[in-house]
N, C-alpha and C positions, 0 to 999 in steps of 0.2 A: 309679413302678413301673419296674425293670427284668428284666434277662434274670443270673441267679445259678446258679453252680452250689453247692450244700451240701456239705461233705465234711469228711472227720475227724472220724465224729460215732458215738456208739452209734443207732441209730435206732430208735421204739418204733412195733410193730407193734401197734395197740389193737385190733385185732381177734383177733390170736393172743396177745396178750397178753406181748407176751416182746421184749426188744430185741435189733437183731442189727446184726450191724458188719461192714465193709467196701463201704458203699453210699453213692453219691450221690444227690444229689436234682437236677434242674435245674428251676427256677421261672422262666417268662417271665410277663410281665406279672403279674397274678393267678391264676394256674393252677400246679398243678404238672404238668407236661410228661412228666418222664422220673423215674424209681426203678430203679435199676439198680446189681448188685454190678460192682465194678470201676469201670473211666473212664468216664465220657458224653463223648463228640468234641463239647464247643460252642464253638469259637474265641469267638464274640462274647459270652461269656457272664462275667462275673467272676466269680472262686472264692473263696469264701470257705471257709475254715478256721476249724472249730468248737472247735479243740480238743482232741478226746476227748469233749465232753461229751454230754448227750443230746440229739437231736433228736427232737420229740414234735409232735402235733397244737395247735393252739390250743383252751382249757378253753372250753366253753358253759356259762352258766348259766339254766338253761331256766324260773327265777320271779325276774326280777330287777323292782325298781322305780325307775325313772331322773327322772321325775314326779312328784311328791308334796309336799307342802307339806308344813310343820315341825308336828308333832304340836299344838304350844299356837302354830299362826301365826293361830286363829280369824278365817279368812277372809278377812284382810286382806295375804294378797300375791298378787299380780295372777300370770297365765301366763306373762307376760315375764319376771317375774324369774324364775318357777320354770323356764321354760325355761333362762334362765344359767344356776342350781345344778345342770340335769340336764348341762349340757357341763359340768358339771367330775366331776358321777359316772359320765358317758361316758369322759371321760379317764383317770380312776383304774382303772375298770375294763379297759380295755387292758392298762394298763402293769403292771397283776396278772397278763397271760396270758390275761386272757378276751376272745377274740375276737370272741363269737359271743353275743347275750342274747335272750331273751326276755319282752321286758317286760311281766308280767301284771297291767297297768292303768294309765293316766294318759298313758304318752307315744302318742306316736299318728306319724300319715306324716309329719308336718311334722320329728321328728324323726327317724327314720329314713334320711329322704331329706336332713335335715341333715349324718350321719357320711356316707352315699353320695357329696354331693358337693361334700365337703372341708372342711364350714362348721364342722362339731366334727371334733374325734380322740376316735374312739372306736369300737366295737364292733359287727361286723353286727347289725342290729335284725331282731323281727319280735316287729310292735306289737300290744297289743290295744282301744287305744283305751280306751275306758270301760267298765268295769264294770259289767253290768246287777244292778240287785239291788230285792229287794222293800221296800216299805215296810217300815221297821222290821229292815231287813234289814241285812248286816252291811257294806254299803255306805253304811246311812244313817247317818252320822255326828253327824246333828239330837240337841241336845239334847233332854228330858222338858218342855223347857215353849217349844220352841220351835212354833209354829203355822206356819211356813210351808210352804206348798205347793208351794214349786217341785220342777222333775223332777231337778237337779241337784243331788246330796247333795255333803259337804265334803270336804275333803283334796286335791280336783281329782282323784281319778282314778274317778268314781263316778255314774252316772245311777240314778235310783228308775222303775221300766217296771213297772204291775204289769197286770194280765191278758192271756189269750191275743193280743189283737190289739195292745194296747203293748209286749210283748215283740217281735212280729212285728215292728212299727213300729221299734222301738231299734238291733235287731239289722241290718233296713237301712239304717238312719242310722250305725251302728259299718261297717258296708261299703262303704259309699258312703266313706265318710270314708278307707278307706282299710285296715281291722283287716284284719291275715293271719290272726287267727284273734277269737275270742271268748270271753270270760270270764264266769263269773257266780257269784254267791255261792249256792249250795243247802244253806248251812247257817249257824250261828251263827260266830262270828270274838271273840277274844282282847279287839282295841281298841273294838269298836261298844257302844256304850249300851245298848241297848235287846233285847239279846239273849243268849242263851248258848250255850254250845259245843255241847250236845245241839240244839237247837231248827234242825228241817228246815226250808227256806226256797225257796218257787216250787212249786208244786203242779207235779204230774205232767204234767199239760197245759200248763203253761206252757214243761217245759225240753223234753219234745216239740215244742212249737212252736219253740222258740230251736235246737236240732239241727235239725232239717228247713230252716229258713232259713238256718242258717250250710250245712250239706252242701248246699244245692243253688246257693251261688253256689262251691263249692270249698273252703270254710274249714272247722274243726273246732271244738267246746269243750271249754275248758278251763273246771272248777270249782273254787273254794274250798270244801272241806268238811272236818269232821274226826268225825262222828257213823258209825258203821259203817254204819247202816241210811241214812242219807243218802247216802252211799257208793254203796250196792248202788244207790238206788233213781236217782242219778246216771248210773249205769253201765249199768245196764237203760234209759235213756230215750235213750242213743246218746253220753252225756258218753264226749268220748276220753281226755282227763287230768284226773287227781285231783290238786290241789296240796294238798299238809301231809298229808292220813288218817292223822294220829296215833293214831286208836282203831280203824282198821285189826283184824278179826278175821277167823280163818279160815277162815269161810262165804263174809264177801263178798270176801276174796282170790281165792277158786275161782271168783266170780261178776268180776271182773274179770280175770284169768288167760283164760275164755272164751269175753268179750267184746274180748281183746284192749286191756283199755285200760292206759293205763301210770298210776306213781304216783311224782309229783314232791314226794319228801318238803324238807321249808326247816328242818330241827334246826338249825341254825345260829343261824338267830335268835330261838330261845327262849332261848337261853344267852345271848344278849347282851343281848336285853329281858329277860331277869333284873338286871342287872348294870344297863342306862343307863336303864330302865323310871321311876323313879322322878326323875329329870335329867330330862327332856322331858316330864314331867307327866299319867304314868299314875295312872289310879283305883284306887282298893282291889280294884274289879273285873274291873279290866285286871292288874291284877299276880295275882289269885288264879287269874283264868282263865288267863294262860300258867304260872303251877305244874302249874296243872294237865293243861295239854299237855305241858310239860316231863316231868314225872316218866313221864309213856308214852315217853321216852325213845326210844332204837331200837327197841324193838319192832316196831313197824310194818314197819320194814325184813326184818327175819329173816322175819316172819308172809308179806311179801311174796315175798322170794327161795323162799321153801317150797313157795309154791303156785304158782311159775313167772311171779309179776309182771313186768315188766318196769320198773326203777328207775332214773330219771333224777337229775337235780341241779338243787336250785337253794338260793337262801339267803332271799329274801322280805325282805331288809334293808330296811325302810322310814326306820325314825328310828334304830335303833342305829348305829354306824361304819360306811360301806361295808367297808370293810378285811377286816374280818370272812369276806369272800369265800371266797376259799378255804380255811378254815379250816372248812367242812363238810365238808370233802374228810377229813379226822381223824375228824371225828363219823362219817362212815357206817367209815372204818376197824376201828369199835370191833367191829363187826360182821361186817367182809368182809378182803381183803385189801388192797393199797395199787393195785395194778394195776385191781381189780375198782372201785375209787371211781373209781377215772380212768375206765375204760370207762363209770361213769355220768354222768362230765361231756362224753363224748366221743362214741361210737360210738352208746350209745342214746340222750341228746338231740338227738343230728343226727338221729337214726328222730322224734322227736318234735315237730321242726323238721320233718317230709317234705323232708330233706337228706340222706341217706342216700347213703355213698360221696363226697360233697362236701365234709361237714365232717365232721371226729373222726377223721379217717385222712390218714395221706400217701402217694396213692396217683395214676398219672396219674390226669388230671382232677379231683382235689380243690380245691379254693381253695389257695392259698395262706397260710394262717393257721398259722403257725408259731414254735414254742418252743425255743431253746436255753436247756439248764437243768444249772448246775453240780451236779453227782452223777446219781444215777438214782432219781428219783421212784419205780420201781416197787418201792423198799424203802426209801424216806423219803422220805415225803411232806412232811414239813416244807421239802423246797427250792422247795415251790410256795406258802410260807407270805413274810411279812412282806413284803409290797408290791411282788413280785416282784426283789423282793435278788438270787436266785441265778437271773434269767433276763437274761445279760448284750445277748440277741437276743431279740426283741419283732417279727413281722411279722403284721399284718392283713391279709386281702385283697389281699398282693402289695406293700405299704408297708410300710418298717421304721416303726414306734412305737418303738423302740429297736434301737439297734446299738451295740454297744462291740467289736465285734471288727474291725471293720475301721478 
């Protein structure tokens, strides 16, 4: 870390949405300090010269998955390695411009507090440990003729908790452990066995019980669903984000619009599990069921923006390419403007991180998490495409990840 001044740069305001010029930045350590039109007075400061180009917040990805074993690794690779493989999805993720992840299942504090100090390069975390999900649920990954009873389902990011007091029990062993927040499955999912994308999962007492223990040690949850009425009955029980609600409709929009929860749609990666779905060794039932998310398309998003949702980012990249990252940032374009996708990787996943003002802006006192990007994103998005090609500056947390300008 050191002490930088930014300058020669368009700078993008994510919150007014509009870039504006003639302004520095000064970053000491991990913070940003100063934002000011004109000079900043920092003799000890070095200045770097951006160019002309744009200076932007670092991208969040608020469903990313950094933990996970290989679709057909049937159980046979241990956490060790899968920890290696998540430092090298740690790393790539950076040097795309995503600063900041949210990992919704598998990696936990052990990783987290690996990028904090220094042992990966890679992107502030905030973990959710293991997934709580019901027998049969779209965590359980058991084959039809497997009998075994343990509580630990497969792929590594996944525990089986079923009644009111093993939920209670899960959720403080997910805290104990360390989760800044919790996840759970309250509906069917694409890749599980034993289920389908309609089918509600965790009785109503259950995820009342799972809220009440996450909110009273400070945490929140997050659901996988993608059923409407699984949705509503989510979002009535105190679930704060919805991840995927590809069947998202306009009743239960207005019913989370009211309750205030947000909705983290992952379009990204049904177009790419269309496409690698069949390489990694998906079923007939695995490929029929993301058509059939796939083809609800954006929808969800518009039905969302109408009834005052509030729309985050993320991609849920499990087996397909990471790469793929940014490249939902295009998908919700089809819908919105180029500016309005970034305020969903920016301004309100930092609200849904409870990072508000800290991340998705360059403002004093924000982190330091900083993008220089050849052209202006907020009318081509394509320069935040291809592995970060056109981000010649990469800063995490007050650390260059990349520098080519000085």
């Amino acid at each position: 870390m050191g002490k930088y001044i930014l300058d020669n740069h368009a700078l993008l305001d994510t919150k007014e949405g509009v870039l504006k010029s003639g302004f520095q930045v000064l970053v000491d350590d991990n913070r940003v300090i100063e934002v000011a039109k004109g000079t900043i007075n920092a003799s000890d400061a070095e200045k770097i010269d951006l160019g002309g180009r744009t200076l932007m917040p670092g991208l969040i990805d608020c469903h990313a998955h950094v933990f996970i074993s290989g679709f057909n690794d049937n159980q046979s690779v241990l956490p060790s390695e899968m920890t290696a493989r998540s430092s090298t999805h740690l790393r790539g993720m950076v040097q795309r411009g995503f600063t900041t992840i949210r990992d919704a299942g598998g990696a936990d504090y052990g990783h987290k507090m690996s990028v904090e100090n220094g042992h990966f390069e890679g992107p502030r975390m905030f973990v959710s440990g293991r997934i709580l999900s019901q027998t049969g649920g779209h965590g359980d990954h058991r084959g039809k003729a497997d009998f075994c009873s343990c509580m630990n389902a497969s792929m590594g990011v996944a525990r089986i908790a079923d009644g009111v007091d093993a939920v209670r029990h899960a959720v403080r062993e997910e805290i104990r452990h360390g989760a800044d927040q919790i996840k759970i499955m309250a509906g069917g999912g694409v890749s599980s066995p034993a289920d389908e994308l309609h089918h509600l999962q965790y009785s109503t007492d259950e995820i009342v019980a799972i809220v009440d223990e996450a909110t009273r040690a400070g945490r929140y949850v997050m659901s996988h669903v993608y059923n409407t009425n699984g949705i509503q009955r989510a979002v009535e029980c105190g679930v704060r984000t919805i991840e995927h609600g590809n069947f998202l409709d306009d009743k239960t929009a207005k019913v989370m619009a009211k309750n205030e929860a947000f909705l983290v749609p992952t379009l990204v990666t049904y177009r790419a599990d269309a496409k690698y779905g069949p390489s990694f060794g998906w079923s007939k039932d695995s490929e029929r069921k993301n058509q059939e998310v796939l083809e609800a398309g954006v929808k969800s998003l518009e039905i969302a923006m109408k009834a005052g949702v509030k729309v985050g980012y993320g991609t849920d990249l499990c087996w397909s390419p990471k790469s793929y990252q940014p490249e939902g940032l295009l998908v919700h374009s089809e819908v919105m403007s180029p500016i309005e996708a970034i305020q969903n990787a920016t301004i309100i996943n930092a609200e849904i991180v409870r990072m508000e003002n800290q991340l998705g802006v360059i403002t004093p006192g924000a982190f330091a998490d900083l993008l220089a990007v050849d052209g202006d994103p907020t009318q081509d998005l394509g320069v935040l495409q291809n592995e970060g090609e056109h981000m010649p500056m990469i800063m995490a947390n007050g650390v260059f990840a990349k520098n080519r300008l000085t």
